[in-house]
PyMOL Python script that loads the backbone (N, CA, C, O; Angstrom):
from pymol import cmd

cmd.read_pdbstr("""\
ATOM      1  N   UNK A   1     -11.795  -3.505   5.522  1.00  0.00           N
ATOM      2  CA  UNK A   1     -12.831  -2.727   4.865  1.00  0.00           C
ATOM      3  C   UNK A   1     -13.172  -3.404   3.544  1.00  0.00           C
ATOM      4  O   UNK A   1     -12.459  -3.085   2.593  1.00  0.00           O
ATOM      5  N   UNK A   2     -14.351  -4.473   3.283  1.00  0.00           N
ATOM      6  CA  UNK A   2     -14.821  -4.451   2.230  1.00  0.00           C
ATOM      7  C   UNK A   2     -15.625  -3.486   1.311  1.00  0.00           C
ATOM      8  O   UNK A   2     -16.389  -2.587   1.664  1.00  0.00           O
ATOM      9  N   UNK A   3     -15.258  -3.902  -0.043  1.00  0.00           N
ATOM     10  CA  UNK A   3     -16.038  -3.409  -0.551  1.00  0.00           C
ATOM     11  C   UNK A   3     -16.806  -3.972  -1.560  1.00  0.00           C
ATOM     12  O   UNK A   3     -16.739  -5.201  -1.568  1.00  0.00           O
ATOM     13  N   UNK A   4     -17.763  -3.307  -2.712  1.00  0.00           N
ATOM     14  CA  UNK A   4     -18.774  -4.163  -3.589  1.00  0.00           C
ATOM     15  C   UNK A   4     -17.872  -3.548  -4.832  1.00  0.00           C
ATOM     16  O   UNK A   4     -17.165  -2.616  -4.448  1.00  0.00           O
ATOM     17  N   UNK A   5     -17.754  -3.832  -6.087  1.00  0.00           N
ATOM     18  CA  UNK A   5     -17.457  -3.541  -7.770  1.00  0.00           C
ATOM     19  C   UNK A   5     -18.804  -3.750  -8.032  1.00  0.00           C
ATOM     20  O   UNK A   5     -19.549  -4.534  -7.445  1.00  0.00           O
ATOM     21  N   UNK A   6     -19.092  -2.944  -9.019  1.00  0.00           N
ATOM     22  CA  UNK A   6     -19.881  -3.111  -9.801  1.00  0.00           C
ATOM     23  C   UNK A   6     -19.894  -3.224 -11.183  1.00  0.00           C
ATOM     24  O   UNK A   6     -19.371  -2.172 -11.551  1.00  0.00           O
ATOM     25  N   UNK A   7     -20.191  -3.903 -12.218  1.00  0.00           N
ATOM     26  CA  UNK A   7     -19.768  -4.138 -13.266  1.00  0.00           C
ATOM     27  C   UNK A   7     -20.755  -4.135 -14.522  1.00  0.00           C
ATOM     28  O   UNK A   7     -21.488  -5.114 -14.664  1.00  0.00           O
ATOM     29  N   UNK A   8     -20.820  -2.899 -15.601  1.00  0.00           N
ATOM     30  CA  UNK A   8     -22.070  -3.466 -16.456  1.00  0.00           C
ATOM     31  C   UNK A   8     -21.160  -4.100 -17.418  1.00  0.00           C
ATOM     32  O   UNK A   8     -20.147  -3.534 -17.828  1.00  0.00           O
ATOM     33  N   UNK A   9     -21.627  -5.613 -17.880  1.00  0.00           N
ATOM     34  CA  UNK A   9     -20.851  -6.160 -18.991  1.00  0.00           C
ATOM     35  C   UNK A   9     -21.124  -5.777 -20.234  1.00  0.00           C
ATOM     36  O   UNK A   9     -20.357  -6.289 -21.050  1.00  0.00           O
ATOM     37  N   UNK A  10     -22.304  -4.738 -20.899  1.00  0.00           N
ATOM     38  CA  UNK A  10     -22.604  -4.527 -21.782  1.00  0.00           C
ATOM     39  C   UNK A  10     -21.988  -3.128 -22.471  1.00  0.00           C
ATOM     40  O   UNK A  10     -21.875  -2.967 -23.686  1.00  0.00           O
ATOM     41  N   UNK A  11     -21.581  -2.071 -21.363  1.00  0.00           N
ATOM     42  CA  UNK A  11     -20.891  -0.837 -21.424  1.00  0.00           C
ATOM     43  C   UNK A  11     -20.043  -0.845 -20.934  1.00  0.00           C
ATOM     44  O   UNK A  11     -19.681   0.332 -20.937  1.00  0.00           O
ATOM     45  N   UNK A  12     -19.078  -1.627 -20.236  1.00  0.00           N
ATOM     46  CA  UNK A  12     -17.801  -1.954 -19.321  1.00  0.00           C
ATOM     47  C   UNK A  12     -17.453  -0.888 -18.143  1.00  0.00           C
ATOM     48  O   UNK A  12     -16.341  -0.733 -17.639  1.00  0.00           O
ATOM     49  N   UNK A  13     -18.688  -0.160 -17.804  1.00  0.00           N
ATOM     50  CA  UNK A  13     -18.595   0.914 -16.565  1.00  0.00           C
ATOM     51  C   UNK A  13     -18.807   0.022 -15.616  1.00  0.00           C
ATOM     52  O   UNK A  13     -19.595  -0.911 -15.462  1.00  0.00           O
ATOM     53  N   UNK A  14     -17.544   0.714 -14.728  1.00  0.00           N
ATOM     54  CA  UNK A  14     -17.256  -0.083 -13.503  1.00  0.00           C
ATOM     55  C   UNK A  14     -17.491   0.656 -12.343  1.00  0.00           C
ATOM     56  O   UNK A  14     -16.758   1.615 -12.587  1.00  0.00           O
ATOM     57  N   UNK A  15     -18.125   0.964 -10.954  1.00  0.00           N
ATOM     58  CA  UNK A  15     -17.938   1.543  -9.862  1.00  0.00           C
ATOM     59  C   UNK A  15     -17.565   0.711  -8.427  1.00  0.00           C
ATOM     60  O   UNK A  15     -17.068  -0.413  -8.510  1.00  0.00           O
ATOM     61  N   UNK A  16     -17.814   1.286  -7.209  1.00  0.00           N
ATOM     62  CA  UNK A  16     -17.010   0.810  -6.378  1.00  0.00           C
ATOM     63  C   UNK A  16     -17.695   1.178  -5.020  1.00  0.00           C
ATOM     64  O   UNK A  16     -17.547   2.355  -4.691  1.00  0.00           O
ATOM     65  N   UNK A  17     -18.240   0.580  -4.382  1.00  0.00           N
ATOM     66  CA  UNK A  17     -19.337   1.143  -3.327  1.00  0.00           C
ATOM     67  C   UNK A  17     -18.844   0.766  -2.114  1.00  0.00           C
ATOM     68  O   UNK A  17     -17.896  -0.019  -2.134  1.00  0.00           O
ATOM     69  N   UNK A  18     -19.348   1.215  -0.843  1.00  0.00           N
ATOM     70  CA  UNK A  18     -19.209   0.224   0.368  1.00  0.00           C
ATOM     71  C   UNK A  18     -20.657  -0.141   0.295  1.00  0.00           C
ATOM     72  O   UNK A  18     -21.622   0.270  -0.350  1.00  0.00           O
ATOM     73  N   UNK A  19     -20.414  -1.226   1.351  1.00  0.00           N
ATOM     74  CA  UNK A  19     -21.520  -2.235   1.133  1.00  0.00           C
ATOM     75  C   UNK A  19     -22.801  -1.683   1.841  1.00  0.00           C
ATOM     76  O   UNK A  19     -23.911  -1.975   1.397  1.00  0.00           O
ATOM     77  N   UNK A  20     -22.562  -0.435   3.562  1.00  0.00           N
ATOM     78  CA  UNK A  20     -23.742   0.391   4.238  1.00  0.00           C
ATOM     79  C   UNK A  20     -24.150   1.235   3.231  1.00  0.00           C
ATOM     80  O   UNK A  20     -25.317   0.863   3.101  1.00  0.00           O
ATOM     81  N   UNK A  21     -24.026   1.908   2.620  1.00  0.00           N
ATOM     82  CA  UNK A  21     -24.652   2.487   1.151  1.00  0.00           C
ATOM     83  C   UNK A  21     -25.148   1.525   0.676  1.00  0.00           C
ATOM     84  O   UNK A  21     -25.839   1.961  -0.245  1.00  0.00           O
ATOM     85  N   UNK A  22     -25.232   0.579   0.709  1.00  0.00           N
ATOM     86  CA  UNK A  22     -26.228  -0.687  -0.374  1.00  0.00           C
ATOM     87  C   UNK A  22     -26.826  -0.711   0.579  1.00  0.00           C
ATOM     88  O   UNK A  22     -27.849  -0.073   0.327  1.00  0.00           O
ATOM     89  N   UNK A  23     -26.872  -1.170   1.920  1.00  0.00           N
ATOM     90  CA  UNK A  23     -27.767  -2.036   2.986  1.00  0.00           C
ATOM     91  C   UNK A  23     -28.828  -0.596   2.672  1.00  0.00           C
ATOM     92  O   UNK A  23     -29.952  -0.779   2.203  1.00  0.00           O
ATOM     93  N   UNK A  24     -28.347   0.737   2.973  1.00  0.00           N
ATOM     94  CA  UNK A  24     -29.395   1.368   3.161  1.00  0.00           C
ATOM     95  C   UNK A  24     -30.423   1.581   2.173  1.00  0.00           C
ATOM     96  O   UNK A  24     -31.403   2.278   2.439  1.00  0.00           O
ATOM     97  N   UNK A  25     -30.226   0.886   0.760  1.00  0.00           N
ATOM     98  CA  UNK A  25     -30.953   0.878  -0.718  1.00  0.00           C
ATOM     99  C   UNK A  25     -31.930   0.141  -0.548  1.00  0.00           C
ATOM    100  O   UNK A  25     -33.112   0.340  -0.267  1.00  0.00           O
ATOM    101  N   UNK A  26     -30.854  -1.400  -0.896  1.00  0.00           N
ATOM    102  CA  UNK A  26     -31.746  -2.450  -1.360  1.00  0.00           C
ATOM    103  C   UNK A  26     -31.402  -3.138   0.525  1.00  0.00           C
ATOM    104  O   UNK A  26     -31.450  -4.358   0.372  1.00  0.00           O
ATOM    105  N   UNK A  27     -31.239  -2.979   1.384  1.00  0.00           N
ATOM    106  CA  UNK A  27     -31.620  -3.918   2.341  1.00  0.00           C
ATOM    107  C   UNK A  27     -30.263  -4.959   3.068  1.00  0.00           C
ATOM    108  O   UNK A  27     -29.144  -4.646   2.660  1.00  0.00           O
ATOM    109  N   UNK A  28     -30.299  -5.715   3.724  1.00  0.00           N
ATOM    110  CA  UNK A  28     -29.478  -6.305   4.440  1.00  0.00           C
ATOM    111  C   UNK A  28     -29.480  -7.731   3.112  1.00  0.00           C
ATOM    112  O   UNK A  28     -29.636  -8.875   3.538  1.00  0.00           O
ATOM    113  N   UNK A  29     -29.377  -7.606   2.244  1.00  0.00           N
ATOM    114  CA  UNK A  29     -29.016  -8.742   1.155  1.00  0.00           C
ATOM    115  C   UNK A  29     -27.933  -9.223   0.429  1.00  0.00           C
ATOM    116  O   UNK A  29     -27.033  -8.496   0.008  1.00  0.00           O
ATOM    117  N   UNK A  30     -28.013 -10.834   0.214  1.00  0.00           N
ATOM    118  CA  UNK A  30     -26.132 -10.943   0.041  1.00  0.00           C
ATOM    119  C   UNK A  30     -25.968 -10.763  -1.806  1.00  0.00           C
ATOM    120  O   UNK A  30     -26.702 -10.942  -2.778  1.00  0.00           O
ATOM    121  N   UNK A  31     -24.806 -10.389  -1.604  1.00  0.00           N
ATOM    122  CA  UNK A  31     -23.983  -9.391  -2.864  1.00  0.00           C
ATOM    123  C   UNK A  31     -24.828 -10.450  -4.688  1.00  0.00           C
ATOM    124  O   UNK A  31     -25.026  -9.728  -5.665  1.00  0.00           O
ATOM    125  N   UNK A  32     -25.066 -11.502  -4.776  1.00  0.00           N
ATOM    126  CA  UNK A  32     -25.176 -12.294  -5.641  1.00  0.00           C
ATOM    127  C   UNK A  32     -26.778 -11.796  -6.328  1.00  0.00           C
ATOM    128  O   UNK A  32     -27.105 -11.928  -7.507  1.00  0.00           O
ATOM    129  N   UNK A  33     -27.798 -11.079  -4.981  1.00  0.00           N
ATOM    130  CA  UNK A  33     -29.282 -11.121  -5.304  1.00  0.00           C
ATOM    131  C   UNK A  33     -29.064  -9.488  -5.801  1.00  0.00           C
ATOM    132  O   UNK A  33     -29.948  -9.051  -6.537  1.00  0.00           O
ATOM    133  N   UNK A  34     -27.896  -8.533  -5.427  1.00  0.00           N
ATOM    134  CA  UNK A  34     -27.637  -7.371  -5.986  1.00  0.00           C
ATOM    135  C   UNK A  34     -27.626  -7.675  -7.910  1.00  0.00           C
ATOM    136  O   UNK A  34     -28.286  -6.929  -8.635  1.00  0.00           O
ATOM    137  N   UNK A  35     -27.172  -8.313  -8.231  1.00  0.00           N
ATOM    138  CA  UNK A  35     -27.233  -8.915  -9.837  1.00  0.00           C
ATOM    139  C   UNK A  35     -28.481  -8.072 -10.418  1.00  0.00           C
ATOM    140  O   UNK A  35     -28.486  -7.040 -11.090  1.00  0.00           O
ATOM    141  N   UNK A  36     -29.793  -9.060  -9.806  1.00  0.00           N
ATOM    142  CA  UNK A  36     -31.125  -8.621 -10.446  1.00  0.00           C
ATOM    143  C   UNK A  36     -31.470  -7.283  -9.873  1.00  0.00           C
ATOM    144  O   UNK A  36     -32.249  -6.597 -10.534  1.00  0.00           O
ATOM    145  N   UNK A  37     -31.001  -6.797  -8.722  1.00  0.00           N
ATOM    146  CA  UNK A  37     -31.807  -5.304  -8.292  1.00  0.00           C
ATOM    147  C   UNK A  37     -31.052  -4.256  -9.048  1.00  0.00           C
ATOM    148  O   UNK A  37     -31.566  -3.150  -9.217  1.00  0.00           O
ATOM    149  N   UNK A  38     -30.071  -4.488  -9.431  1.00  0.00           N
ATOM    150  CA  UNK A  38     -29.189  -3.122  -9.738  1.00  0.00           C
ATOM    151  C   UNK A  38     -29.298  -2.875 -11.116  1.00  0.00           C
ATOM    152  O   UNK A  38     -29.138  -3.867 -11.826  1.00  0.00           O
ATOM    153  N   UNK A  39     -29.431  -2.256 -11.442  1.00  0.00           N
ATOM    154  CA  UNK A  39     -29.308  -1.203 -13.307  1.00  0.00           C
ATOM    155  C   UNK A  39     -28.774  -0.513 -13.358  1.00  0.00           C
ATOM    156  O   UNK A  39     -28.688   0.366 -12.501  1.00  0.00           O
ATOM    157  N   UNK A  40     -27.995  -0.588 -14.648  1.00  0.00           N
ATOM    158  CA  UNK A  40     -26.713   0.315 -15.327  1.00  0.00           C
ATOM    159  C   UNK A  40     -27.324   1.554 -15.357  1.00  0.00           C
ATOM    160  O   UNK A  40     -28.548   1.606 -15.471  1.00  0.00           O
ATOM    161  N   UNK A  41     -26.658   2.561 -15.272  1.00  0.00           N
ATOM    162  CA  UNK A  41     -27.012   3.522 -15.485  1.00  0.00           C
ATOM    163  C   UNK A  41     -26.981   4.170 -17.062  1.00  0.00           C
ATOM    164  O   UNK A  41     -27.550   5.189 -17.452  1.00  0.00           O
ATOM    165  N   UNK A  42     -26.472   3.614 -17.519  1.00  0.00           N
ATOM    166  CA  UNK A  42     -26.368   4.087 -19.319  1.00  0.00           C
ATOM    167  C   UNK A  42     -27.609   3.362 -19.873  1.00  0.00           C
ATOM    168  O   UNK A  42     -28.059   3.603 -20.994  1.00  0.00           O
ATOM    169  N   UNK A  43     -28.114   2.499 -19.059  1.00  0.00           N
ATOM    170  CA  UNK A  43     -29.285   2.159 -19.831  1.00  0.00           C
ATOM    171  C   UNK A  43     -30.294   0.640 -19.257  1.00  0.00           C
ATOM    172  O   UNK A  43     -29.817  -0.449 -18.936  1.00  0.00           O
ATOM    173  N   UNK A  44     -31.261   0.897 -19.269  1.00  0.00           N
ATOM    174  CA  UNK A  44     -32.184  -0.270 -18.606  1.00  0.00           C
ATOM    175  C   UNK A  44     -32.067  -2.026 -19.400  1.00  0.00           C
ATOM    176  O   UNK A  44     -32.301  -3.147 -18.947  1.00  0.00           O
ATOM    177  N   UNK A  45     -31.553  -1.487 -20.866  1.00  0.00           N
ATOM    178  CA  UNK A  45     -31.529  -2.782 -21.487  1.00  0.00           C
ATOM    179  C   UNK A  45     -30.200  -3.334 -21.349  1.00  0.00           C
ATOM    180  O   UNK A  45     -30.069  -4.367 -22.006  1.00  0.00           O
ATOM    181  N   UNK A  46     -29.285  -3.017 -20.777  1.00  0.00           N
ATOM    182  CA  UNK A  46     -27.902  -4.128 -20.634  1.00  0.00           C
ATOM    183  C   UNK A  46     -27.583  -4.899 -19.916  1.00  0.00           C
ATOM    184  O   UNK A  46     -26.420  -5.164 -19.610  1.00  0.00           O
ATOM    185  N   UNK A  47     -29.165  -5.710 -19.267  1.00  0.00           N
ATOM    186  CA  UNK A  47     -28.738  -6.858 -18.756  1.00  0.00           C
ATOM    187  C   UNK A  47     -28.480  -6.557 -17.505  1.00  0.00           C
ATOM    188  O   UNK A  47     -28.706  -5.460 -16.995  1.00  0.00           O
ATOM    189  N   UNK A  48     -27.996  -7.516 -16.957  1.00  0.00           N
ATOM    190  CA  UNK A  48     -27.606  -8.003 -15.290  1.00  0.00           C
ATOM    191  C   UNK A  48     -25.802  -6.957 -15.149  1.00  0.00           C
ATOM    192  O   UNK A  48     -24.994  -6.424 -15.911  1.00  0.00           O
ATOM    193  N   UNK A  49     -25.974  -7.160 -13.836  1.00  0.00           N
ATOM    194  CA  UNK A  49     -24.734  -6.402 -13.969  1.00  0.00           C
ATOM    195  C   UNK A  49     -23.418  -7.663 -12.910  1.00  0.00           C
ATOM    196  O   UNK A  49     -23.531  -8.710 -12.272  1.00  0.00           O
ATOM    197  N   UNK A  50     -22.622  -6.990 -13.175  1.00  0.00           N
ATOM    198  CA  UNK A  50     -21.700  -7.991 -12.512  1.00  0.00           C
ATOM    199  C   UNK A  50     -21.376  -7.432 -11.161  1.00  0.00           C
ATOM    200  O   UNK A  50     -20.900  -6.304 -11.032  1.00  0.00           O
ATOM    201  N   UNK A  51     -21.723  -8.495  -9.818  1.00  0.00           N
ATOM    202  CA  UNK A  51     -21.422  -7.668  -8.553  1.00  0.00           C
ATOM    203  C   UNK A  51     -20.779  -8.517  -8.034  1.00  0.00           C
ATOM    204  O   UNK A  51     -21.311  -9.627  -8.069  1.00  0.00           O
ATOM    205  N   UNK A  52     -19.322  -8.426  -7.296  1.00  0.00           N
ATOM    206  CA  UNK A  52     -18.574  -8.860  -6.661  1.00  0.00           C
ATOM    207  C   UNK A  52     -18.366  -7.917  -5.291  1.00  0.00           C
ATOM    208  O   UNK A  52     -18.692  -6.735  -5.179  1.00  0.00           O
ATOM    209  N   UNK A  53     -17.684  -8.833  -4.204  1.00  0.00           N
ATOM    210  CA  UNK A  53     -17.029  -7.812  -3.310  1.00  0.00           C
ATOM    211  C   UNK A  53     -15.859  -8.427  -3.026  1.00  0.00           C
ATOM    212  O   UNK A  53     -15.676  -9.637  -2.893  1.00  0.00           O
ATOM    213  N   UNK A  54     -14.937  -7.395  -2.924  1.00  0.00           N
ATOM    214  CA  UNK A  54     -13.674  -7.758  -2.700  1.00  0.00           C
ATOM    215  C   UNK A  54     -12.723  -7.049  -1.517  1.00  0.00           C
ATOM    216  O   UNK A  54     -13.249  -6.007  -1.126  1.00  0.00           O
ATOM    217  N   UNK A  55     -11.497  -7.342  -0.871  1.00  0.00           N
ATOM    218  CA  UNK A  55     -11.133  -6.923  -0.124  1.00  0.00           C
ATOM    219  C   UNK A  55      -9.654  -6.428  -0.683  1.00  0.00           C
ATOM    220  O   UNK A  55      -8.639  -7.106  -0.844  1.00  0.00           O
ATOM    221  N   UNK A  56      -9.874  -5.010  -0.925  1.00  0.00           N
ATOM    222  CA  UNK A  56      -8.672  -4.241  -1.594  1.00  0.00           C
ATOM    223  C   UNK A  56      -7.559  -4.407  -0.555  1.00  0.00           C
ATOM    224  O   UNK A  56      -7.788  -4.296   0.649  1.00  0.00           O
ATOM    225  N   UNK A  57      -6.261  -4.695  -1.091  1.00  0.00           N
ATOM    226  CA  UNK A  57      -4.981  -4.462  -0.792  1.00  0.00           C
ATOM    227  C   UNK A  57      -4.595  -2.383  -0.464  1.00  0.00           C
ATOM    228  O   UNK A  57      -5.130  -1.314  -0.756  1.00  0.00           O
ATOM    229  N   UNK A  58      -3.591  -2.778   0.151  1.00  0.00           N
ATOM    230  CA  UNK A  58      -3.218  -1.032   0.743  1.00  0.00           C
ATOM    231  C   UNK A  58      -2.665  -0.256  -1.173  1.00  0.00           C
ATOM    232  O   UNK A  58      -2.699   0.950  -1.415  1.00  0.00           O
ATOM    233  N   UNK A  59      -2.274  -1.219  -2.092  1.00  0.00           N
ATOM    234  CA  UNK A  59      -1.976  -0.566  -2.936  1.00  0.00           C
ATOM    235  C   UNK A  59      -2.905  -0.497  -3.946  1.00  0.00           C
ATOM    236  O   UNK A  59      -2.896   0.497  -4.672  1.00  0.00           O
ATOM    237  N   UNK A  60      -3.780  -1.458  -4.138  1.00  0.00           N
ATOM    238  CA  UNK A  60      -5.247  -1.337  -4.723  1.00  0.00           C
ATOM    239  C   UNK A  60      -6.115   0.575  -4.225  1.00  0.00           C
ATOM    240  O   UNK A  60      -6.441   1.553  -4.898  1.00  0.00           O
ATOM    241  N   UNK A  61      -6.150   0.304  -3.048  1.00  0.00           N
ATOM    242  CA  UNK A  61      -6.712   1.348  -2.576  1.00  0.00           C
ATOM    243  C   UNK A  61      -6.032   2.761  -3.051  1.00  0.00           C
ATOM    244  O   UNK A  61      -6.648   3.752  -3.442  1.00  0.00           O
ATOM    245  N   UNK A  62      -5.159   2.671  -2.971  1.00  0.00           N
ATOM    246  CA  UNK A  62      -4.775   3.856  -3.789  1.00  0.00           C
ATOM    247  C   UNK A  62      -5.392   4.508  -4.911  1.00  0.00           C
ATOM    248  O   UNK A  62      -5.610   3.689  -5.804  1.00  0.00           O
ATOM    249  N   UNK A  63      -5.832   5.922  -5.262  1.00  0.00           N
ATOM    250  CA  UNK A  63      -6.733   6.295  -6.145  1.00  0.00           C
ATOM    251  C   UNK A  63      -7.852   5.535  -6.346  1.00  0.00           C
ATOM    252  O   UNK A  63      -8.409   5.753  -7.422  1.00  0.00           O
ATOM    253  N   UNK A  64      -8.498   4.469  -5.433  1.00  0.00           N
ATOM    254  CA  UNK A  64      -9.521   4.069  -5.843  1.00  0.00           C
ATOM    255  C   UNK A  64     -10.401   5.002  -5.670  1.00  0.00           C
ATOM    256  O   UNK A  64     -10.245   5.818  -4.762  1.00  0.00           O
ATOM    257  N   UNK A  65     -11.740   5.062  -6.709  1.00  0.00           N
ATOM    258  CA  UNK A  65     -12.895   6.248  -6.091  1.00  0.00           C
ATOM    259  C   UNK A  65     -13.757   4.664  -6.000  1.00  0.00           C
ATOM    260  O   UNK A  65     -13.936   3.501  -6.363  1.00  0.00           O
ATOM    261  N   UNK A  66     -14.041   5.742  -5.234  1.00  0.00           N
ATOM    262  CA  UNK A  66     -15.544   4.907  -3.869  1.00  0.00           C
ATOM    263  C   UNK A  66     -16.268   5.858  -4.226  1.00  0.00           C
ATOM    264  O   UNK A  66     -15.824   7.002  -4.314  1.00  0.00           O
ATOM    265  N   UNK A  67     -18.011   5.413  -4.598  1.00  0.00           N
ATOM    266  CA  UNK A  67     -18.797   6.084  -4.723  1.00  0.00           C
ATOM    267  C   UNK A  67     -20.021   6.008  -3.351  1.00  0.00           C
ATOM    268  O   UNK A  67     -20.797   5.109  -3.029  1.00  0.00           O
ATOM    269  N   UNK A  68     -19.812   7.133  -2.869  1.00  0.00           N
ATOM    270  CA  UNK A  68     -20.830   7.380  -1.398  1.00  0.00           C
ATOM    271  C   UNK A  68     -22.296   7.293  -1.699  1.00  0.00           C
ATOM    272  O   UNK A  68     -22.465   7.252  -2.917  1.00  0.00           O
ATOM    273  N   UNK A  69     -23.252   7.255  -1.118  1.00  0.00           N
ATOM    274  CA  UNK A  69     -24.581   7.504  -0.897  1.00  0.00           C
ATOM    275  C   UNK A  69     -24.734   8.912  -0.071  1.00  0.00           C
ATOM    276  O   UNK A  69     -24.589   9.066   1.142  1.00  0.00           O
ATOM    277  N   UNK A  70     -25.124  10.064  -1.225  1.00  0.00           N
ATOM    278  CA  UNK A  70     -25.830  11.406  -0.500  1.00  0.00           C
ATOM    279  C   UNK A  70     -26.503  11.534  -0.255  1.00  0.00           C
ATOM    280  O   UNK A  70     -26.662  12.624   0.295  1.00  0.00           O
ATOM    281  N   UNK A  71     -27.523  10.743  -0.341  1.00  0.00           N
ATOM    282  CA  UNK A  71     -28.897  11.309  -0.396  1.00  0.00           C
ATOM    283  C   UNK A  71     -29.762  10.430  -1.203  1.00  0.00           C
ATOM    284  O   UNK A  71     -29.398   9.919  -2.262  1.00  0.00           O
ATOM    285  N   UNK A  72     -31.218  10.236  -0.524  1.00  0.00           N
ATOM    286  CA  UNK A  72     -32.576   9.465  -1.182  1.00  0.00           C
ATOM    287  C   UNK A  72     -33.475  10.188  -1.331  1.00  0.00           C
ATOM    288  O   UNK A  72     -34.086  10.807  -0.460  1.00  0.00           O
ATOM    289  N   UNK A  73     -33.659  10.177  -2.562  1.00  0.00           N
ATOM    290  CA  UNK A  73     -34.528  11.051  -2.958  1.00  0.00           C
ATOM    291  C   UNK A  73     -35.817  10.017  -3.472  1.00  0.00           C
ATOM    292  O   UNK A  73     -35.704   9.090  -4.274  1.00  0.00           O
ATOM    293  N   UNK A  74     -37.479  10.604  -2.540  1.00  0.00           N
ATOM    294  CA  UNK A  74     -38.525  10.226  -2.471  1.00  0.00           C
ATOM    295  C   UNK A  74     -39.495  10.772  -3.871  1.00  0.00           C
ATOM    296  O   UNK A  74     -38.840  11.638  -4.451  1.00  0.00           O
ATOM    297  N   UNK A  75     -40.348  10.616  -4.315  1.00  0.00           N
ATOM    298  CA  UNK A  75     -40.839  11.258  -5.504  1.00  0.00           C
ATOM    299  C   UNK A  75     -42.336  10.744  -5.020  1.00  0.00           C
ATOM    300  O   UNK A  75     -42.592   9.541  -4.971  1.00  0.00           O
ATOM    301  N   UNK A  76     -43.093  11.540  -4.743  1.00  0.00           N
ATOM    302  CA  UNK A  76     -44.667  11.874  -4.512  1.00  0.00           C
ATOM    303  C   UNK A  76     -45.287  11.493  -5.849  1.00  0.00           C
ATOM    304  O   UNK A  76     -44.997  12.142  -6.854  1.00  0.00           O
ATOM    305  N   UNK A  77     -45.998  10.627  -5.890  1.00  0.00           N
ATOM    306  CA  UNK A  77     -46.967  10.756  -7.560  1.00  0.00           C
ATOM    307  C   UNK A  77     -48.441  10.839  -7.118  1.00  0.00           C
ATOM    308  O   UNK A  77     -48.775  10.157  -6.149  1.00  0.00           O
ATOM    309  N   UNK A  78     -49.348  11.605  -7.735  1.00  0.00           N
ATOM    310  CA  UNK A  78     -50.591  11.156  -7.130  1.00  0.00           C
ATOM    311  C   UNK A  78     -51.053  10.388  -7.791  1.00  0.00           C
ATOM    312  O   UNK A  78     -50.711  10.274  -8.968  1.00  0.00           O
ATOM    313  N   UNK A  79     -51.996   9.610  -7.210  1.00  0.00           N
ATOM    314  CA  UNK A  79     -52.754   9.011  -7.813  1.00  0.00           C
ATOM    315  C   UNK A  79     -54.709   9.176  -7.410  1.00  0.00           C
ATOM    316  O   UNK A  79     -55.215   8.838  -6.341  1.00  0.00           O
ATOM    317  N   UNK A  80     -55.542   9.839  -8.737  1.00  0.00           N
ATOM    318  CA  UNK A  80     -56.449  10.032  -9.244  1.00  0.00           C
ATOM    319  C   UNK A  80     -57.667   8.690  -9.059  1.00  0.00           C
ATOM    320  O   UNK A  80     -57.710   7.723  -9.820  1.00  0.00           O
ATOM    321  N   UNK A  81     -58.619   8.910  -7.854  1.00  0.00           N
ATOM    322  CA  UNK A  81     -60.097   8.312  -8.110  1.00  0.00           C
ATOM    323  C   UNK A  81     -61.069   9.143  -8.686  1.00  0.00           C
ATOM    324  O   UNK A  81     -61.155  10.351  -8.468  1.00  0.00           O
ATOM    325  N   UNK A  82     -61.971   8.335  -9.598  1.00  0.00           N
ATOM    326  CA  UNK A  82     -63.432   9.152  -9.330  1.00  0.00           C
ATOM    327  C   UNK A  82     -64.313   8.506  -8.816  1.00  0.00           C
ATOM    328  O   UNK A  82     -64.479   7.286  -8.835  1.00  0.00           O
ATOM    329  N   UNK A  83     -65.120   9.578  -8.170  1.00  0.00           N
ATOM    330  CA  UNK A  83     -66.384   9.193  -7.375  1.00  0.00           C
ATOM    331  C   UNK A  83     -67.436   9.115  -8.096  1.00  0.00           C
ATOM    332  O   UNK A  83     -68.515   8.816  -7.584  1.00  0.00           O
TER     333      UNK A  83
END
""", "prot")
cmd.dss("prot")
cmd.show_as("cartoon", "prot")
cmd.util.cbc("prot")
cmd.orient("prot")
């Protein structure tokens, strides 16, 4: 079972994903082009983030949290012609 880290180097928040929660985001893409798509969540200006994937050991895994994908949420905007 792999998984992805995620890393902002500017706020040192770290998470921990499986990788079908990404495919279903950003797409069938390899872990290095995740860099430029992904943003910290504390903030849009800290840069690139650090993405690795790694293959946890049985004692690594222990208390690791894995963060799931619940849900995609769509957002409708209109957009305004005049005639």
């Amino acid at each position: 079972m792999q998984l992805v880290r995620v890393t902002c180097r500017y706020c040192k928040r770290s998470h921990v994903y499986r990788p079908d929660d990404l495919i279903q985001i950003f797409g069938d893409v390899d872990v290095d082009s995740l860099m430029h798509r992904m943003k910290c969540e504390g903030g849009a200006g800290h840069g690139q983030l650090d993405v690795k994937g790694f293959l946890p050991s049985g004692s690594e895994l222990v208390g690791l949290r894995i963060r799931r994908l619940a849900a995609i949420k769509f957002q409708r905007v209109p957009v305004w012609k005049d005639d």
